[in-house]
KOLKOL-301788 format. One record per residue: x, y, z of N, C-alpha, C, CB in turn. Coordinates in pm, whole numbers, padded with zeros to 5 digits, always signed. Glycine has a CB too. Example, Ala and Ser with C-alpha at 12.3 -4.5 7.8 and 13.67 -1.06 7.14 Angstrom:
BEGIN
+01319-00569+00780+01230-00450+00780+01320-00330+00780+01131-00447+00905;+01285-00225+00708+01367-00106+00714+01290+00003+00787+01408-00060+00572;
***
This chain:
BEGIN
+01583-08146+07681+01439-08131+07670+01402-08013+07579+01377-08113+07808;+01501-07931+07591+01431-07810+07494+01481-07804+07372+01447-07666+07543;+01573-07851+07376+01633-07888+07204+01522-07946+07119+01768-08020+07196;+01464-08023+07228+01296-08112+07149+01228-08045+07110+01187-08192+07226;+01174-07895+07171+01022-07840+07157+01116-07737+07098+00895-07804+07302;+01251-07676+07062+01279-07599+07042+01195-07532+06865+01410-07629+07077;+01242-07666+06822+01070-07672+06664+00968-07606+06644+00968-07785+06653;+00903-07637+06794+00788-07624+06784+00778-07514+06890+00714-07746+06794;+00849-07414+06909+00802-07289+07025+00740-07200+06923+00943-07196+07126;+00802-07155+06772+00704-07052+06777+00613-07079+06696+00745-06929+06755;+00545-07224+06682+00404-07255+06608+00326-07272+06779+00405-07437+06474;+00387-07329+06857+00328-07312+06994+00262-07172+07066+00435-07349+07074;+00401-07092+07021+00378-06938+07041+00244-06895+07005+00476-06853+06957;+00242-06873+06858+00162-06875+06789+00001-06932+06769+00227-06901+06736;+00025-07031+06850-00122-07124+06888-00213-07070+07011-00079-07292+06939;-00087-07032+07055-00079-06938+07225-00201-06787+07215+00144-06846+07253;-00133-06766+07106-00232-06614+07072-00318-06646+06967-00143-06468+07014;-00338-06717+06945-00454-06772+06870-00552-06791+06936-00437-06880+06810;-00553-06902+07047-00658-06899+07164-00678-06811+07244-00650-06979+07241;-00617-06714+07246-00637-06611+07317-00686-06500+07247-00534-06585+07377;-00690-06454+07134-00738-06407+07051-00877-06442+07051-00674-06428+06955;-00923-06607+07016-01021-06647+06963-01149-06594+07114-00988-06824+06911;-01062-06569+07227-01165-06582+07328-01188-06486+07337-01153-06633+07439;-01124-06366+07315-01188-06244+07305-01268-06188+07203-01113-06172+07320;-01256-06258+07082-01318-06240+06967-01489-06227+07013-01273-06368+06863;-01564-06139+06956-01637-06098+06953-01732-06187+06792-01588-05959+06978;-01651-06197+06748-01670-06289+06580-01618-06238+06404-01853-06295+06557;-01635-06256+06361-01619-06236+06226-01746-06185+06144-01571-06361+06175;-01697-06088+06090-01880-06035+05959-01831-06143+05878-01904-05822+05828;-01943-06196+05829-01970-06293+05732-02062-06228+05585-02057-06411+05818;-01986-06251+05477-02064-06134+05364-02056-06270+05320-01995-05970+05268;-02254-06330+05291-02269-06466+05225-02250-06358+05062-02459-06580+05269;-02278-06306+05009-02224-06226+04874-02083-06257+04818-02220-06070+04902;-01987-06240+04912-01886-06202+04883-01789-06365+04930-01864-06048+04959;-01841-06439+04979-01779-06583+05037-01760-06682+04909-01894-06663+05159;-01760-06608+04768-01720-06683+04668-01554-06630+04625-01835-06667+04551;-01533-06544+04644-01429-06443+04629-01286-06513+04630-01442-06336+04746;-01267-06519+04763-01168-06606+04835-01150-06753+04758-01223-06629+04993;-01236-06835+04733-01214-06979+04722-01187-06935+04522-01386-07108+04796;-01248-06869+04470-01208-06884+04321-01069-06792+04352-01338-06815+04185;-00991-06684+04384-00892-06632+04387-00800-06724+04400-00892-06547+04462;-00830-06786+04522-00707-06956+04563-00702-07025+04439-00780-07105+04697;-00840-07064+04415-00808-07149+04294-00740-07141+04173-00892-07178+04257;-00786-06953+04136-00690-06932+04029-00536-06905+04032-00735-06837+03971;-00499-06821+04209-00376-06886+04251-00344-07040+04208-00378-06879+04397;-00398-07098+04235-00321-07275+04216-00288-07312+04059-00453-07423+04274;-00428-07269+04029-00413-07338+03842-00239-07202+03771-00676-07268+03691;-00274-07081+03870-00095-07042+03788+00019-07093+03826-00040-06898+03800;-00015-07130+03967+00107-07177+04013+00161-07302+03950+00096-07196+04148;+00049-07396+03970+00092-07548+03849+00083-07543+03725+00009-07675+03853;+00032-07420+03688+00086-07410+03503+00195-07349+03488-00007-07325+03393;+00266-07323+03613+00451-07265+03588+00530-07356+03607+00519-07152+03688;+00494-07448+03674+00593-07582+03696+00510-07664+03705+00691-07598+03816;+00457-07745+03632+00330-07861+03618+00437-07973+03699+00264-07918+03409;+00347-08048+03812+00397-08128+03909+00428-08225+03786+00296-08174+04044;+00518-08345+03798+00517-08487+03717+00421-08575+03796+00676-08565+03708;+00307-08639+03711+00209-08685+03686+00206-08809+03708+00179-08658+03589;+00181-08904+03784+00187-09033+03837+00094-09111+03861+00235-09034+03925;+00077-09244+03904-00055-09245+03947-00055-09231+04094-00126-09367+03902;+00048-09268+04143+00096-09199+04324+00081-09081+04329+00253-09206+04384;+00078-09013+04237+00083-08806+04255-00042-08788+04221+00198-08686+04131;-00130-08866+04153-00306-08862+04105-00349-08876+04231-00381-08993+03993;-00284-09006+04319-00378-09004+04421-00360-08927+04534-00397-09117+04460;-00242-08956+04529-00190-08818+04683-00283-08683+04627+00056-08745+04684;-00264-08632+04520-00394-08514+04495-00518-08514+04536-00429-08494+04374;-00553-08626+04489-00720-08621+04497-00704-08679+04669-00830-08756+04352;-00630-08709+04710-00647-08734+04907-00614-08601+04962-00514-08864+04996;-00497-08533+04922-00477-08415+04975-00608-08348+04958-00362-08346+04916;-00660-08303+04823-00832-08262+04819-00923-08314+04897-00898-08292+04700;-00986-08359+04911-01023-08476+04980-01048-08443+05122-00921-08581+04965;-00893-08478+05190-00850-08470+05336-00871-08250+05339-00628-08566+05361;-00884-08203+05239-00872-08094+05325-01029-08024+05293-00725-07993+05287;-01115-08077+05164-01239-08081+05222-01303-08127+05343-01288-08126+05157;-01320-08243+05387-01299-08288+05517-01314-08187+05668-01163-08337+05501;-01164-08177+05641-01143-08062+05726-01162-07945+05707-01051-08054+05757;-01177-07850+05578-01289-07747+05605-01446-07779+05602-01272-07646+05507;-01490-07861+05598-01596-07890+05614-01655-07905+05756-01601-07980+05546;-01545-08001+05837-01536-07956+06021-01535-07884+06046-01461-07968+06109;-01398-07765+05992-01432-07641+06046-01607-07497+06018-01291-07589+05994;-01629-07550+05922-01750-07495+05875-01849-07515+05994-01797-07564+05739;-01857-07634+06028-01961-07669+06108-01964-07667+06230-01993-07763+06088;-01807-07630+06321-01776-07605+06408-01794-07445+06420-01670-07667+06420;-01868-07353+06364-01894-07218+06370-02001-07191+06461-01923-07167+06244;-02031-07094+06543-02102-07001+06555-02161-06977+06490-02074-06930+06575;-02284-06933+06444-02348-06819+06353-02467-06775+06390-02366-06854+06218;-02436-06633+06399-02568-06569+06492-02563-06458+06381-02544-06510+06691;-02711-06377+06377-02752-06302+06233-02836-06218+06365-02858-06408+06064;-02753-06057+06330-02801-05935+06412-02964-05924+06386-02716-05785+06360;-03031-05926+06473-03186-05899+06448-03164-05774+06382-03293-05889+06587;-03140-05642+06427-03169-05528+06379-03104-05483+06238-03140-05445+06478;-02974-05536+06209-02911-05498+06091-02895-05666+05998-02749-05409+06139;-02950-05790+06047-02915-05890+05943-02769-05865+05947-02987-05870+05791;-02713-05854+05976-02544-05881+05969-02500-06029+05968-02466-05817+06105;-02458-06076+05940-02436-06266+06015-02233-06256+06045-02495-06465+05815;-02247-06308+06181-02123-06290+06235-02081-06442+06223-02122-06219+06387;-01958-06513+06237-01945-06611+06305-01826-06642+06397-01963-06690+06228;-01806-06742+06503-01723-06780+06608-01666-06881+06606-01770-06784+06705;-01535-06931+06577-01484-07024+06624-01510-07115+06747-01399-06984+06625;-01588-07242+06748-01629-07323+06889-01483-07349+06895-01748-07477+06890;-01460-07386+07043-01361-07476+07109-01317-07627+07012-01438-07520+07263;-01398-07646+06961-01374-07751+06870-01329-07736+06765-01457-07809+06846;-01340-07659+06701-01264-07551+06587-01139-07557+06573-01275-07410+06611;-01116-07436+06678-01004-07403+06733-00899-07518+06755-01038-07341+06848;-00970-07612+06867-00852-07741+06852-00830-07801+06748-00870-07851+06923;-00921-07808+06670-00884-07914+06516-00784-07798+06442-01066-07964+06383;-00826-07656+06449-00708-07566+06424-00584-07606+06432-00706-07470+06497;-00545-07605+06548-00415-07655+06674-00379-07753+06624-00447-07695+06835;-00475-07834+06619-00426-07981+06525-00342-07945+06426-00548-08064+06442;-00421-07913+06353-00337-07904+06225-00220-07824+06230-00412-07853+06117;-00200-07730+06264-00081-07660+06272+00009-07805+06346-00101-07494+06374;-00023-07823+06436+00095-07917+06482+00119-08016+06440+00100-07952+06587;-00017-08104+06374+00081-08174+06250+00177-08171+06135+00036-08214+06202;+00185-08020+06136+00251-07951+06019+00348-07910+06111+00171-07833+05926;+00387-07885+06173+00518-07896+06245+00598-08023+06281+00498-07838+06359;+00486-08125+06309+00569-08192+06369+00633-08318+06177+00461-08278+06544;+00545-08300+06052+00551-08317+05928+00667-08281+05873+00462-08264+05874;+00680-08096+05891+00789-08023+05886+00917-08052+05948+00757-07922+05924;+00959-08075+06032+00996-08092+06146+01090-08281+06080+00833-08076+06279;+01001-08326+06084+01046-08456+06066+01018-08508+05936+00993-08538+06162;+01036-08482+05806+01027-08543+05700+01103-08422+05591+00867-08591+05678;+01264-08521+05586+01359-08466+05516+01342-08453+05342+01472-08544+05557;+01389-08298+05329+01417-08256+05155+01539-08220+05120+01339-08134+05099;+01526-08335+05092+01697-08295+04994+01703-08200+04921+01753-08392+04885;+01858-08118+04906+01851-08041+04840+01961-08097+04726+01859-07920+04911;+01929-08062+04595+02039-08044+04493+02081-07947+04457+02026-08084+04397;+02218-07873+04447+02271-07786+04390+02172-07631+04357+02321-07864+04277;+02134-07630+04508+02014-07519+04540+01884-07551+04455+02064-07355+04499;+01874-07620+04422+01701-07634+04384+01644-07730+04450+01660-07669+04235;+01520-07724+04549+01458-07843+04562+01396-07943+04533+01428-07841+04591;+01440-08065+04575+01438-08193+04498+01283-08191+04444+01480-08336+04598;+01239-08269+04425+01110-08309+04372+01040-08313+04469+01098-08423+04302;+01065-08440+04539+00985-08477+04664+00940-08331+04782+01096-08601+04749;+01009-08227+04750+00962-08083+04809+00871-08005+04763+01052-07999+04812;+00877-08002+04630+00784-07932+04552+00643-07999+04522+00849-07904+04430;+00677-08184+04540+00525-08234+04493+00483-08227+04664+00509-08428+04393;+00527-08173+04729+00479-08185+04915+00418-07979+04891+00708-08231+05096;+00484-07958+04863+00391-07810+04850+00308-07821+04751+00469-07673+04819;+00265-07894+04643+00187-07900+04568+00052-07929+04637+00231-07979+04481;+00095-08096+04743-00021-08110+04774-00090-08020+04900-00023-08238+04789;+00018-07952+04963-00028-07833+05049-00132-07759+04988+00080-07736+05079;-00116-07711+04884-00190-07589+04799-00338-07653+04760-00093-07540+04640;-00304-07824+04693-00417-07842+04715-00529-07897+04808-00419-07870+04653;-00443-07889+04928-00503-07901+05051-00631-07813+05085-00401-07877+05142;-00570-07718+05092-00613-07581+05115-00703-07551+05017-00506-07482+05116;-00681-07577+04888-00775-07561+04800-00973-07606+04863-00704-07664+04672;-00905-07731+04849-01024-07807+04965-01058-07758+05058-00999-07918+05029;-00990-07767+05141-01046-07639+05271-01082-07543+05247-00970-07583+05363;-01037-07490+05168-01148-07338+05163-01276-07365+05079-01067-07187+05076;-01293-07467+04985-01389-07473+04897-01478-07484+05015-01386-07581+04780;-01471-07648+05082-01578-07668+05135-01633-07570+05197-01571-07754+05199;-01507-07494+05312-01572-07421+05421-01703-07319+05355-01445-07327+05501;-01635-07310+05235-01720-07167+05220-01887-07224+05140-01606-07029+05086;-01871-07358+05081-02018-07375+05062-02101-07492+05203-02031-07451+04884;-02007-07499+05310-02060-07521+05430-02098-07428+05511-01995-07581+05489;-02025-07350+05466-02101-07230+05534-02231-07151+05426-01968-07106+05575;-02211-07153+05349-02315-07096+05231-02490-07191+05277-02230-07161+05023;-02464-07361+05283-02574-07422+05343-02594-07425+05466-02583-07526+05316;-02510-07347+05542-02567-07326+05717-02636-07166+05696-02397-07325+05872;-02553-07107+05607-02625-06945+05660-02760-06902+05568-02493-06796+05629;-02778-06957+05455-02885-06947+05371-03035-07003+05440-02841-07028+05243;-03052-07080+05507-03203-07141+05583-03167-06996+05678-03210-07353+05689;-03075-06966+05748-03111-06830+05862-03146-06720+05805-02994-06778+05952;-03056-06703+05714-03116-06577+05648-03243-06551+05612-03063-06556+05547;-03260-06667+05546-03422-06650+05488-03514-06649+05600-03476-06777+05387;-03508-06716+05732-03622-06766+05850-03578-06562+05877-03561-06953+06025;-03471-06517+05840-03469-06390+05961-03542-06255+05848-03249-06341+06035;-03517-06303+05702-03601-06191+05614-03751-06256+05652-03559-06189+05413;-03839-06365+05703-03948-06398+05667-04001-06340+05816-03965-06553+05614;-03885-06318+05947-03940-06258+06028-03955-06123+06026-03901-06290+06113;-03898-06037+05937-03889-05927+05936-04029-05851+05860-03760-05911+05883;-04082-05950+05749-04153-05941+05646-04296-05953+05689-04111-06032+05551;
***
């Protein structure tokens, strides 16, 4: 039995203090200014990373891209909307919270990526990894790409109507 979960103890671990973390969390400062930062840095991470080893070009590798994009807009876009967001009356600060729903689609994902990891073999050749490894981290990166884009202009159209209702109360 434990040879089974042995895989998955320390993404489990790890999930472990995550929720436990998340419940004590108090929230996150949210700088709508500065929430462009992150998603162009990734991006220009990605465009160096695939202009050092440009993936081979397919129409199976066109589409797995644009789904990996896609599937991880999607899902930062859930997670966007699964937030909290409360804006300090006295200082305008805007915090936000991971809901319970969040968090599990979190969990999700990590454990599909274990159990992905876990069970879908890369060959190796003569220490370099095969193809089929590198176009699987490719579409990781542009997974993520997606996910962070959306989150951050899902969050940009949730926190922009508060902000303004909380400068028009102030005014």
């Amino acid at each position: 039995m434990w040879q089974l979960l042995n895989p998955y103890l320390p993404t489990l671990f790890m999930l472990a203090v995550l929720v436990w973390w998340q419940r004590r969390s108090k929230g996150s400062r949210l700088r709508p200014r500065a929430m462009w930062v992150i998603p162009c840095v990734i991006t220009l991470a990605l465009y160096t990373t695939l202009r050092q080893r440009p993936p081979e070009l397919s129409v199976l590798s066109v589409i797995l891209f644009v789904v990996a994009f896609v599937a991880g807009s999607v899902i930062g876009w859930l997670r966007a909307r699964h937030l909290h967001i409360r804006i300090d009356a006295a200082s305008g600060r805007v915090t936000t919270k991971a809901t319970t729903f969040g968090l599990m689609l979190l969990v999700g994902l990590f454990l599909l990526r274990a159990v992905l990891r876990n069970s879908f073999e890369m060959p190796h050749a003569h220490g370099h990894l095969a193809g089929t490894a590198l176009l699987s981290t490719d579409l990781g990166l542009v997974f993520s790409v997606g996910l962070i884009w959306a989150r951050a202009i899902t969050l940009m159209l949730r926190v922009r109507p508060l902000l303004a209702a909380h400068r028009a109360g102030l005014g």
